[in-house]
KETI-402370 format. One line per field, with one value per atom (N, C-alpha, C, O): x, y, z; residue number from 1; residue in three letters; atom name. Coordinates in steps of 0.05 Angstrom, whole numbers. Layout:
# KETI-402370
east [X ...]
north [Y ...]
up [Z ...]
num [NUM ...]
residu [Ala ...]
atome [CA ...]
This chain:
# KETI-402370
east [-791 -806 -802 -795 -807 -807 -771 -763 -760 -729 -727 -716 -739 -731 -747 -751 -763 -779 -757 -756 -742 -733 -698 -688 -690 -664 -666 -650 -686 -692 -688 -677 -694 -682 -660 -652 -645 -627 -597 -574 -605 -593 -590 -570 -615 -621 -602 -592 -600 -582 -558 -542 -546 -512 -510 -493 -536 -525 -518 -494 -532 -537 -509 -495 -498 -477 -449 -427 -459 -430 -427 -407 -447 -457 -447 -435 -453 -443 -406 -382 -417 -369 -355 -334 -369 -349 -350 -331 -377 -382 -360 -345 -358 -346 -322 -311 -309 -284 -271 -248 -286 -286 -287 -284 -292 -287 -258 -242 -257 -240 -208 -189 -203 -189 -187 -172 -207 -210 -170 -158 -161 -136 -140 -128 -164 -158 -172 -164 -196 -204 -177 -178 -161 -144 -126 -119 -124 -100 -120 -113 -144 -157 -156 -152 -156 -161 -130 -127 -111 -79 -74 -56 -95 -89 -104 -97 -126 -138 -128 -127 -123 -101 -75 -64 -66 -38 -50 -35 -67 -89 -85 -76 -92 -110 -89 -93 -61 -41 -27 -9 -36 -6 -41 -38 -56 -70 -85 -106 -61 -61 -83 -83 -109 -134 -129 -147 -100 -98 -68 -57 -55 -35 -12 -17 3 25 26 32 20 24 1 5 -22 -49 -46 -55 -34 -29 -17 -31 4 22 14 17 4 -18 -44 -47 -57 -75 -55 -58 -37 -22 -5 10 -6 11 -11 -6 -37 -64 -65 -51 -76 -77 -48 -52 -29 -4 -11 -15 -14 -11 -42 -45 -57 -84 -76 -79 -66 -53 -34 -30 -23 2 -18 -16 -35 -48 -73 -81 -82 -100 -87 -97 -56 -39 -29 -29 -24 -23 -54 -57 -66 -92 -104 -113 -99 -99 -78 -82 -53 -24 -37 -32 -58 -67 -93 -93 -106 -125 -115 -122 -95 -80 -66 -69 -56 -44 -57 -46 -89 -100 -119 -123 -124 -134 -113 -120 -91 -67 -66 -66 -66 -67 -86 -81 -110 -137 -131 -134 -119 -123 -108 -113 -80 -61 -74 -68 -92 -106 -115 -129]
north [-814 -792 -791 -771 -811 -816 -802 -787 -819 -812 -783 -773 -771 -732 -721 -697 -743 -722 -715 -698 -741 -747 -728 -712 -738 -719 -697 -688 -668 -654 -636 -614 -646 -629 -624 -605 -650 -651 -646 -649 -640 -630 -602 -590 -586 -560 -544 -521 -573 -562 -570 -564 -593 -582 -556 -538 -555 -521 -510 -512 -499 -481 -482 -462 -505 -500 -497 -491 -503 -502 -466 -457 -451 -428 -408 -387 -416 -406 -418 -412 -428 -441 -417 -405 -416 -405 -376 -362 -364 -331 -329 -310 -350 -350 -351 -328 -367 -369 -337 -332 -329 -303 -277 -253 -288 -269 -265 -247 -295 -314 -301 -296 -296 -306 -278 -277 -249 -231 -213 -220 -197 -181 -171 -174 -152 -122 -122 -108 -141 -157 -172 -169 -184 -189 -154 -142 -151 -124 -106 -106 -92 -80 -96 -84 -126 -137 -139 -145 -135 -130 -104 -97 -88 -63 -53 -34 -72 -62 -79 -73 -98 -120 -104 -115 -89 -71 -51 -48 -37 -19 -27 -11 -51 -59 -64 -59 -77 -77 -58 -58 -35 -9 5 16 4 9 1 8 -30 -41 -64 -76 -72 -84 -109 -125 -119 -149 -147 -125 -172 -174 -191 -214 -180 -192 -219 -225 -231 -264 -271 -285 -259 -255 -240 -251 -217 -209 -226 -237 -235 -253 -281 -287 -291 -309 -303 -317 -282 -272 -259 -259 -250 -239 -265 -263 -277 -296 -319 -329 -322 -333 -316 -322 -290 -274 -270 -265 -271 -275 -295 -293 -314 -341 -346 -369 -336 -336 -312 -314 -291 -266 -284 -273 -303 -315 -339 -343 -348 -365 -353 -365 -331 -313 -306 -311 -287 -283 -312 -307 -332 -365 -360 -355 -363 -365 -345 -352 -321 -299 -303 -292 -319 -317 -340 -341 -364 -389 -372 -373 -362 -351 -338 -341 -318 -298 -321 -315 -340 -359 -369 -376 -379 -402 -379 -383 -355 -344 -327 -321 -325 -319 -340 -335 -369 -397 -395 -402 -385 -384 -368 -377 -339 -323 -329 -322 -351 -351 -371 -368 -391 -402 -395 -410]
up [-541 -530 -499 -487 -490 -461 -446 -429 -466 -464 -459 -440 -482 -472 -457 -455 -443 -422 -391 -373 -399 -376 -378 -363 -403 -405 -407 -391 -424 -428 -398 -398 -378 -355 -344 -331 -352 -343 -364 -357 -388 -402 -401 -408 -389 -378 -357 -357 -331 -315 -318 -301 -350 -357 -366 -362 -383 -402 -377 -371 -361 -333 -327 -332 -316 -304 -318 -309 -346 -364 -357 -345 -365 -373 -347 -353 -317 -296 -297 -293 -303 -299 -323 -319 -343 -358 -353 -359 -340 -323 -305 -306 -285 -260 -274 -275 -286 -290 -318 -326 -323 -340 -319 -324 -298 -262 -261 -263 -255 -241 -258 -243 -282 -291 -309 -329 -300 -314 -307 -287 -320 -319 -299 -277 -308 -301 -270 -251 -270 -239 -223 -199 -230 -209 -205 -185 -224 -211 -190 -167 -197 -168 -149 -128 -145 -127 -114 -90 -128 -118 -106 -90 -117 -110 -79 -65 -75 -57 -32 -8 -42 -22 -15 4 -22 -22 -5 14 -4 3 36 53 40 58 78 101 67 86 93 111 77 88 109 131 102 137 154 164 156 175 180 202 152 163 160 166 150 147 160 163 167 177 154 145 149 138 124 101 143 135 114 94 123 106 80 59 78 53 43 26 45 35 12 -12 34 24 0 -20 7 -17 -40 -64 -25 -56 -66 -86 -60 -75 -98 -120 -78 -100 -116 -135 -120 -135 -157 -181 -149 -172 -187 -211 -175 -194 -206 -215 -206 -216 -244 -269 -230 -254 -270 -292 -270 -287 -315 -339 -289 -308 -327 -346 -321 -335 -369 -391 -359 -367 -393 -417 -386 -396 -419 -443 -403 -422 -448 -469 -438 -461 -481 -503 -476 -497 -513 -537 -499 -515 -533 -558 -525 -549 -563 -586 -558 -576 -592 -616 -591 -614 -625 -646 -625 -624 -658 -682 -636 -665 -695 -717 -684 -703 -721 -745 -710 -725 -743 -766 -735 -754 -770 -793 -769 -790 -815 -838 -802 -820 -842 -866 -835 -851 -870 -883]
num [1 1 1 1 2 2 2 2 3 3 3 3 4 4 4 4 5 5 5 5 6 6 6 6 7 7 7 7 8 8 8 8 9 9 9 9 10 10 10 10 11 11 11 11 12 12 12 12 13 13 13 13 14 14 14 14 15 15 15 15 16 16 16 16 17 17 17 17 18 18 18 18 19 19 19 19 20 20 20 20 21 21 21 21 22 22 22 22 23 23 23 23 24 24 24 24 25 25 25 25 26 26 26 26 27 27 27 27 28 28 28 28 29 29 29 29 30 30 30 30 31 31 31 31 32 32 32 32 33 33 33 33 34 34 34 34 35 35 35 35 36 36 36 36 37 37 37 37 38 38 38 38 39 39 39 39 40 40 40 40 41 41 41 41 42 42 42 42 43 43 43 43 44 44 44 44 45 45 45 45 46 46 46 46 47 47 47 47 48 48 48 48 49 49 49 49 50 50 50 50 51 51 51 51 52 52 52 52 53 53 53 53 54 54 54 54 55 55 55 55 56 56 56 56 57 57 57 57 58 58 58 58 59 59 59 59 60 60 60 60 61 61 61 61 62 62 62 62 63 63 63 63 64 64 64 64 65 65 65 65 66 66 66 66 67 67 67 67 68 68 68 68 69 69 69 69 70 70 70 70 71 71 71 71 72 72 72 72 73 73 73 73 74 74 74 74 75 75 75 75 76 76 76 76 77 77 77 77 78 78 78 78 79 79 79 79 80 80 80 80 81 81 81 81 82 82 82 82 83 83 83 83 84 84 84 84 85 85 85 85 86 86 86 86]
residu [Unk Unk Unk Unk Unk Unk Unk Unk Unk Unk Unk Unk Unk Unk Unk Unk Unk Unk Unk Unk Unk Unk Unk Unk Unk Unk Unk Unk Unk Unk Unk Unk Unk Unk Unk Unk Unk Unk Unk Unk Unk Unk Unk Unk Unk Unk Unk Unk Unk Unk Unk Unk Unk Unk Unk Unk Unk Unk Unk Unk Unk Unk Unk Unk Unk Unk Unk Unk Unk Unk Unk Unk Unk Unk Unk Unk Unk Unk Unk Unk Unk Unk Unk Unk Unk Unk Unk Unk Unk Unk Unk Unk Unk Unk Unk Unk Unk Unk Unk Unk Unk Unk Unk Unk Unk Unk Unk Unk Unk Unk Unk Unk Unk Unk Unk Unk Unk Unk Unk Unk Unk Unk Unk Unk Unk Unk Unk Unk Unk Unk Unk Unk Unk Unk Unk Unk Unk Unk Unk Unk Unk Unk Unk Unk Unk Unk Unk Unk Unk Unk Unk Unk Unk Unk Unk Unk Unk Unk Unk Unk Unk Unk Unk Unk Unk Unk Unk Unk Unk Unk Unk Unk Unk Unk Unk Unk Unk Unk Unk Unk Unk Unk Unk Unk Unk Unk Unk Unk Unk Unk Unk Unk Unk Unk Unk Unk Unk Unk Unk Unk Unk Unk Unk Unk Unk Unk Unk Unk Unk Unk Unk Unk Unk Unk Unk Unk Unk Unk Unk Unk Unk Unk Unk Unk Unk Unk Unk Unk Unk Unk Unk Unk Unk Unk Unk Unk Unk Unk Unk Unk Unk Unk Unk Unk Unk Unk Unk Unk Unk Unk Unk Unk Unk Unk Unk Unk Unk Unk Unk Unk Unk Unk Unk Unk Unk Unk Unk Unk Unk Unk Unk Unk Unk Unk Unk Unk Unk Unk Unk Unk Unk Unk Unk Unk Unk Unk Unk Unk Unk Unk Unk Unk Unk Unk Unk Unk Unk Unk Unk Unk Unk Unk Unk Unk Unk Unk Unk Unk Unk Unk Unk Unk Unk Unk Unk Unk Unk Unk Unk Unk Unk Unk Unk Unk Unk Unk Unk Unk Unk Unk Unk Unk Unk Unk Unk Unk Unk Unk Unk Unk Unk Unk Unk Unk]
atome [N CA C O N CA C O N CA C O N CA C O N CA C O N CA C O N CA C O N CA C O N CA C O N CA C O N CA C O N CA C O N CA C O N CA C O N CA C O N CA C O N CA C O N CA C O N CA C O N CA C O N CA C O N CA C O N CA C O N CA C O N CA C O N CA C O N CA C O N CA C O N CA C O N CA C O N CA C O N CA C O N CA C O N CA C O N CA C O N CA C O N CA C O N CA C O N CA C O N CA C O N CA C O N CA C O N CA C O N CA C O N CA C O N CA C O N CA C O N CA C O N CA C O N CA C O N CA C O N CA C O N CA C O N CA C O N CA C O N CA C O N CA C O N CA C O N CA C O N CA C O N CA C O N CA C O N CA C O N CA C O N CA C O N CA C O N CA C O N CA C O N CA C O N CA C O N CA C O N CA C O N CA C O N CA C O N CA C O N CA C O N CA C O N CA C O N CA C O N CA C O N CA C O N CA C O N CA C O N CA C O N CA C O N CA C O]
């Protein structure tokens, strides 16, 4: 008894944070959210509000966040094909 008075909270704040990690990373890791954010980054350098080297840099996180997003949707798309074939 004593035991879940004490875990009971703090089992509270794993759920919590499992629960924010997998929101953030469902942000993080959304398609159609990185391409606006390519688009407005593209936006932003043809007038002029970032400088070159800066685009550069954000577009190149943003690619490779799009590649691994991209990675991750081809692993669920297999992962449930596997299931159905079952």
């Amino acid at each position: 008894m004593i035991h879940k008075l004490f875990t009971s909270p703090l089992n509270l704040v794993v759920k919590v944070g499992e629960k924010v990690k997998e929101e953030v990373d469902k942000e993080y890791y959304d398609l159609e959210h990185i391409q606006r954010k390519l688009v407005q980054l593209q936006m932003m350098y043809e007038l002029d509000e970032i400088s070159e080297e800066d685009f550069k840099t954000q577009e190149n996180e943003l690619l490779l966040r799009y590649e691994e997003a991209k990675r991750r949707e081809m692993e669920q798309w297999n992962e449930l094909t596997k299931r159905s074939e079952k």
